[in-house]
MARBAKE-528282 format. One record per residue (C-alpha): x negated, z negated, y; residue in three letters. Coordinates in pm, 1 decimal. Example, Ala and Ser with C-alpha at 12.3 -4.5 7.8 and 13.67 -1.06 7.14 Angstrom:
+----------+----------+----------+-----+
|        x |        z |        y | res |
+----------+----------+----------+-----+
|  -1230.0 |   -780.0 |   -450.0 | ALA |
|  -1367.0 |   -714.0 |   -106.0 | SER |
+----------+----------+----------+-----+
//
This chain:
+----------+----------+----------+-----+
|        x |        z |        y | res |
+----------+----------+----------+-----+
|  -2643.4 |  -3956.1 |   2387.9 | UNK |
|  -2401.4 |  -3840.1 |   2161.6 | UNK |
|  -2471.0 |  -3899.2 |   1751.3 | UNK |
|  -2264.9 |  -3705.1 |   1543.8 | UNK |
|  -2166.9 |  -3845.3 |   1153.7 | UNK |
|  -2063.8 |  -3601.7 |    909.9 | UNK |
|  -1957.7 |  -3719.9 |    555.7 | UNK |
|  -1821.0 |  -3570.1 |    221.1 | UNK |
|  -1751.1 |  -3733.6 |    -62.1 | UNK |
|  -1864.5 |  -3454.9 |   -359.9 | UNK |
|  -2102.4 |  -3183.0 |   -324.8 | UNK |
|  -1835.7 |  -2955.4 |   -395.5 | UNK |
|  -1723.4 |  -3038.3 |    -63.5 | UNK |
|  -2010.8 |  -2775.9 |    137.2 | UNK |
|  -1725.8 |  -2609.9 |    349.1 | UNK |
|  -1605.2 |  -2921.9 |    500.4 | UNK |
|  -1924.6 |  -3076.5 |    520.0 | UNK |
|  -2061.3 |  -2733.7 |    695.6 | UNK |
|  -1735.0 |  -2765.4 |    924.3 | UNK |
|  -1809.3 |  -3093.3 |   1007.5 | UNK |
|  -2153.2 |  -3048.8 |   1166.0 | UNK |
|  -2026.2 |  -2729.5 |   1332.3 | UNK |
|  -1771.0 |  -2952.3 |   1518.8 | UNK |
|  -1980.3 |  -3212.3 |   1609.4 | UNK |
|  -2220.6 |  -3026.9 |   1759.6 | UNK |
|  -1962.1 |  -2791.0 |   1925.6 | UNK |
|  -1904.9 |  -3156.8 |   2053.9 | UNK |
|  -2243.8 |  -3178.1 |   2216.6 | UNK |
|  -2402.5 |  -3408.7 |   1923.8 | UNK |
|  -2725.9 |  -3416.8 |   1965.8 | UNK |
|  -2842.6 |  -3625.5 |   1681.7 | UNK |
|  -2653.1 |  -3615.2 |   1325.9 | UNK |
|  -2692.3 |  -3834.6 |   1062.2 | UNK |
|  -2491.3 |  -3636.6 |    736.3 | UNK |
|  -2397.9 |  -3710.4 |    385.1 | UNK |
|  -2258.6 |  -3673.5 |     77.4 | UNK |
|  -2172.3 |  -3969.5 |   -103.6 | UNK |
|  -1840.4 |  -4120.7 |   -172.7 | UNK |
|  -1680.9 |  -4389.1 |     89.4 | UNK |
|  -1687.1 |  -4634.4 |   -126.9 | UNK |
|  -2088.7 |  -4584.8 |   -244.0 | UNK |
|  -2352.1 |  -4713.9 |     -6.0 | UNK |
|  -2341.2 |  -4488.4 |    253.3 | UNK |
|  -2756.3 |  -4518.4 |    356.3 | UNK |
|  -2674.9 |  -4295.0 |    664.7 | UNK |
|  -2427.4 |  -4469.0 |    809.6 | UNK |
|  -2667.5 |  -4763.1 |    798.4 | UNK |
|  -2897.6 |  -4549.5 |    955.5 | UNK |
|  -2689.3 |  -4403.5 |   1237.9 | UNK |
|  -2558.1 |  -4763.5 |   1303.2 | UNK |
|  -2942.3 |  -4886.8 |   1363.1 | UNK |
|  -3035.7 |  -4574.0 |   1593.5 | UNK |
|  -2762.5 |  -4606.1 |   1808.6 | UNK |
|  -2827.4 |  -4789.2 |   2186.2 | UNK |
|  -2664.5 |  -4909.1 |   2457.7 | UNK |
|  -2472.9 |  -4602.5 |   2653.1 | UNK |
|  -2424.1 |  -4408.8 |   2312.3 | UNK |
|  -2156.2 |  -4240.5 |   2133.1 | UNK |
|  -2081.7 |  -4214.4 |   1767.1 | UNK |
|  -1902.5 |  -3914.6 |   1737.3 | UNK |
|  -1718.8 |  -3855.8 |   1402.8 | UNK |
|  -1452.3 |  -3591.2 |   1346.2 | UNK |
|  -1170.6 |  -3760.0 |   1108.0 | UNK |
|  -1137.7 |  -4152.2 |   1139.4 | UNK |
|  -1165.6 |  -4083.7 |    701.2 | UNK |
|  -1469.8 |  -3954.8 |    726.8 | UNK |
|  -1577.8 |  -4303.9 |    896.8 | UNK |
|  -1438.5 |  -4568.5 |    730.6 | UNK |
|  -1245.0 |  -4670.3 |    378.4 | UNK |
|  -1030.6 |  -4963.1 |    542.3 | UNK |
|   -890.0 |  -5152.5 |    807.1 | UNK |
|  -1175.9 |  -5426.0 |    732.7 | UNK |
|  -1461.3 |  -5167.2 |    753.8 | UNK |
|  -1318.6 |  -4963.3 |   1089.6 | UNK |
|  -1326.7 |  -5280.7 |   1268.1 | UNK |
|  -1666.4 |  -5384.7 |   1122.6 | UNK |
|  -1830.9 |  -5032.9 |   1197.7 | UNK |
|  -1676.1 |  -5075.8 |   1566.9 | UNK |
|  -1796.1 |  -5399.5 |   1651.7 | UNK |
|  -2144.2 |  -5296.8 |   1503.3 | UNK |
|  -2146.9 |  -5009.3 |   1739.2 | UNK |
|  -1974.1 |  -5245.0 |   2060.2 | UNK |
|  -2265.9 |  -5466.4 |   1999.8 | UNK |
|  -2484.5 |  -5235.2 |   2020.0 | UNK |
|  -2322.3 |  -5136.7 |   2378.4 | UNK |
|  -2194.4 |  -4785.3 |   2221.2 | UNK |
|  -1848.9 |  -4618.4 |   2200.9 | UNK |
|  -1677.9 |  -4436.3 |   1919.3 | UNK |
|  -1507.1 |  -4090.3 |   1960.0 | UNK |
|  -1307.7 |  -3961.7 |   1689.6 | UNK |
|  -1228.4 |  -3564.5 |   1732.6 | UNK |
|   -954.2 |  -3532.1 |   1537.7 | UNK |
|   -739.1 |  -3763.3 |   1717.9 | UNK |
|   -911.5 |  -3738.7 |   2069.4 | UNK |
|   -991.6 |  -4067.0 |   2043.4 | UNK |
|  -1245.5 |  -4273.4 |   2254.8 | UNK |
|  -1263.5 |  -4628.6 |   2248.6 | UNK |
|  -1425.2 |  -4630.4 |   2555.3 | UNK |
|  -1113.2 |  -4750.3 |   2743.7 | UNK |
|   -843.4 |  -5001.8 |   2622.8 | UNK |
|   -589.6 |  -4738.3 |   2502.2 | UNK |
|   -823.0 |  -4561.3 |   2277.1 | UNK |
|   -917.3 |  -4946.7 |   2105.3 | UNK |
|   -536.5 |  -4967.7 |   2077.1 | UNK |
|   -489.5 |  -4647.5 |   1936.7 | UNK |
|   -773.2 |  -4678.6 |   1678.2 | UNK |
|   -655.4 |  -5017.4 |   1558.0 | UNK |
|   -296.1 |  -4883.9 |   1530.6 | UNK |
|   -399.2 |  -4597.2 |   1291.9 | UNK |
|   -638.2 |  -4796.1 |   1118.0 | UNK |
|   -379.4 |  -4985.0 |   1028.8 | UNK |
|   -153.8 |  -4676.9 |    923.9 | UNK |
|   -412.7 |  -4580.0 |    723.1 | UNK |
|   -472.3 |  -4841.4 |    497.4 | UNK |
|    -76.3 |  -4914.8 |    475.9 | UNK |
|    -42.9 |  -4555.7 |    366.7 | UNK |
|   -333.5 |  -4581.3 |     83.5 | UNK |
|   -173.5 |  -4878.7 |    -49.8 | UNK |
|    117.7 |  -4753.9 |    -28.7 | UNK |
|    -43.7 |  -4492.5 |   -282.1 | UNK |
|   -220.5 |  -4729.9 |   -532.0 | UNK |
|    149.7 |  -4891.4 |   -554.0 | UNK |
|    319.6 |  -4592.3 |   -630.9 | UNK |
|     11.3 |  -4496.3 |   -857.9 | UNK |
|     42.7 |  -4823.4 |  -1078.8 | UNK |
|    441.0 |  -4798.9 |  -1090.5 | UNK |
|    400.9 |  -4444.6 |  -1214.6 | UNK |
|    157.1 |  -4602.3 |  -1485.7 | UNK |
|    358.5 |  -4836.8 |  -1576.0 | UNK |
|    663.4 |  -4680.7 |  -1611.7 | UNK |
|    442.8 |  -4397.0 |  -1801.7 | UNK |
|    374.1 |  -4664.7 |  -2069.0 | UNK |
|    687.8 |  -4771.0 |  -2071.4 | UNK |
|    795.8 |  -4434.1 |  -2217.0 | UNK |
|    507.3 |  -4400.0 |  -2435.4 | UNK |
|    382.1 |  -4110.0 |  -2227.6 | UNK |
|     63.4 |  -4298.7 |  -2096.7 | UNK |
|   -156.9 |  -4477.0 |  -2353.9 | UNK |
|   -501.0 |  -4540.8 |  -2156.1 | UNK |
|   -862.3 |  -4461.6 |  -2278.6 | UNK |
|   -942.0 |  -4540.2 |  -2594.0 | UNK |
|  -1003.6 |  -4888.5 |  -2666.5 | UNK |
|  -1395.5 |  -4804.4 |  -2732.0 | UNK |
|  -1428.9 |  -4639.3 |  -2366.8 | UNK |
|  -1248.3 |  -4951.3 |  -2231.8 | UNK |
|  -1444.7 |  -5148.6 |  -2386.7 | UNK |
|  -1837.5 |  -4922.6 |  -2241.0 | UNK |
|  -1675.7 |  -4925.3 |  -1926.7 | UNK |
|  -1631.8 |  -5356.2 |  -1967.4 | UNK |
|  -2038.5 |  -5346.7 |  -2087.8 | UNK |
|  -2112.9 |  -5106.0 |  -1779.9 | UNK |
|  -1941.3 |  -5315.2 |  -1521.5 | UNK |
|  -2140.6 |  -5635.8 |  -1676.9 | UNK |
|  -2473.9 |  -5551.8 |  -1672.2 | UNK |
|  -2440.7 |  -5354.7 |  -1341.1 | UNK |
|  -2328.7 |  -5652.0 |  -1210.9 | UNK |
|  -2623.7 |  -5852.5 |  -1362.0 | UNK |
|  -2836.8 |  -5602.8 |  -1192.4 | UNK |
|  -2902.5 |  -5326.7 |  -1483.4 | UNK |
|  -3039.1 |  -5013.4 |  -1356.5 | UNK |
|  -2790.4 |  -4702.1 |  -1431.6 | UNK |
|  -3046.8 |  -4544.7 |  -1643.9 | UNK |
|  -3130.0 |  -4861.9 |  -1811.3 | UNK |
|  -2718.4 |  -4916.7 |  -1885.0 | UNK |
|  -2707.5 |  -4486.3 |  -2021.3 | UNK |
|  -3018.8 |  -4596.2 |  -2279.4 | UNK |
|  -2828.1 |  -4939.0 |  -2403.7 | UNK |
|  -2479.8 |  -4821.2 |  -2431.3 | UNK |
|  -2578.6 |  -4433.4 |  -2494.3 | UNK |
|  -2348.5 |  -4265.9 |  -2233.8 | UNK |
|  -2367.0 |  -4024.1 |  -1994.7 | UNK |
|  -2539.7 |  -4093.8 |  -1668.0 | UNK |
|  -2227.7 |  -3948.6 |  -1453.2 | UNK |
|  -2012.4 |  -4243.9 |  -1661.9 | UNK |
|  -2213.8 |  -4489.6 |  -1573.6 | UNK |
|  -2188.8 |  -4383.0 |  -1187.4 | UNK |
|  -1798.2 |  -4318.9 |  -1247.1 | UNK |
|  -1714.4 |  -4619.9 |  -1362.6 | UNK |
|  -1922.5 |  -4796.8 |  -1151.5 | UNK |
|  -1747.2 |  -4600.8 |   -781.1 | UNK |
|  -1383.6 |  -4689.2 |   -996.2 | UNK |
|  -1507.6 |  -5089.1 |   -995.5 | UNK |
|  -1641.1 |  -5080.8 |   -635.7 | UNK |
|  -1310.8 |  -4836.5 |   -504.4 | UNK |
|  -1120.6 |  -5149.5 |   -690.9 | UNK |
|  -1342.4 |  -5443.3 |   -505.5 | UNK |
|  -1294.5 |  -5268.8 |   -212.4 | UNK |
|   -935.3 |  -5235.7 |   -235.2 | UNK |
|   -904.5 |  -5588.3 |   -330.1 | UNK |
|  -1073.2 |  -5691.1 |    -41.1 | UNK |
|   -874.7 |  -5473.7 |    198.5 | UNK |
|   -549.2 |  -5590.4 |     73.9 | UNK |
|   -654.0 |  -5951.4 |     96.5 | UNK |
|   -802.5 |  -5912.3 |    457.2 | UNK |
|   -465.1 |  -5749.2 |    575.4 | UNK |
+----------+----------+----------+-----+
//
């Protein structure tokens, strides 16, 4: 059977998320598991798509991006599907990693991948830096640094978000902002120090 996975990261996203089922079931999906949640947020139907699929099954996705955030996670997301006795085909790329050539090929731009987003985050923090240097970049304001400090501390004690919005009195959206900004910066961390 073929199981499509569609994913978008904002729900301003509708057209490519639309485009994305359209392709996978031009593909011959026959079961889809969609979403719209950032990569680096728990992504439940992944989880889900990852438990339904059995021996002789394909996950079908259409950009390898739309799959995974790093290096680390492809390769954990394709052994979790090899174990199950499955195979991974990736549209975009005509990819299957049914035979040897697709595994290299998928490891190869995995790899490309995740050099070319930290690639990115380098150029991203030299442009910072070289922003303060000039005076041109001053940061938030010491008070927001400070909330987002308190948000990260008792999420990571195990706060609810709405229990965090009542104690520090912001925004709901902050709280999930600067929560996606910590895990984006875990995940990142862990990426780099996998590689």
């Amino acid at each position: 059977m073929l199981i499509g996975y569609a994913r978008v990261s904002t729900t301003e996203q509708d057209a490519s998320f639309d485009a994305q089922k359209r392709e996978l079931a031009t593909a011959g999906c026959e079961e889809f598991f969609c979403e719209k949640v950032s990569s680096v947020a728990e992504r439940q139907q992944l989880q889900e798509c990852l438990r339904f699929i059995r021996k002789g099954d394909t996950l079908v996705v259409t950009k390898l991006d739309r799959l995974a955030r790093s290096m680390r996670d492809l390769i954990e997301i394709v052994d979790q599907v090899k174990e199950k006795g499955a195979e991974l085909r990736i549209l975009a790329m005509s990819l299957d990693t049914s035979n040897a050539t697709g595994e290299l090929m998928l490891n190869v731009l995995g790899s490309v991948a995740q050099f070319e987003r930290s690639m990115m985050l380098e150029r991203q923090r030299e442009g910072i830096a070289k922003a303060k240097a000039e005076g041109k970049f001053k940061g938030r304001a010491p008070t927001a640094q400070r909330k987002s400090a308190d948000v990260i501390r008792m999420w990571s004690a195990g706060t609810k978000p709405p229990e965090i919005v009542e104690a520090l009195e912001i925004s709901l959206s902050s709280v999930y902002r600067i929560i996606r900004s910590e895990q984006a910066m875990r995940a990142e961390e862990q990426g780099l120090m996998a590689a």
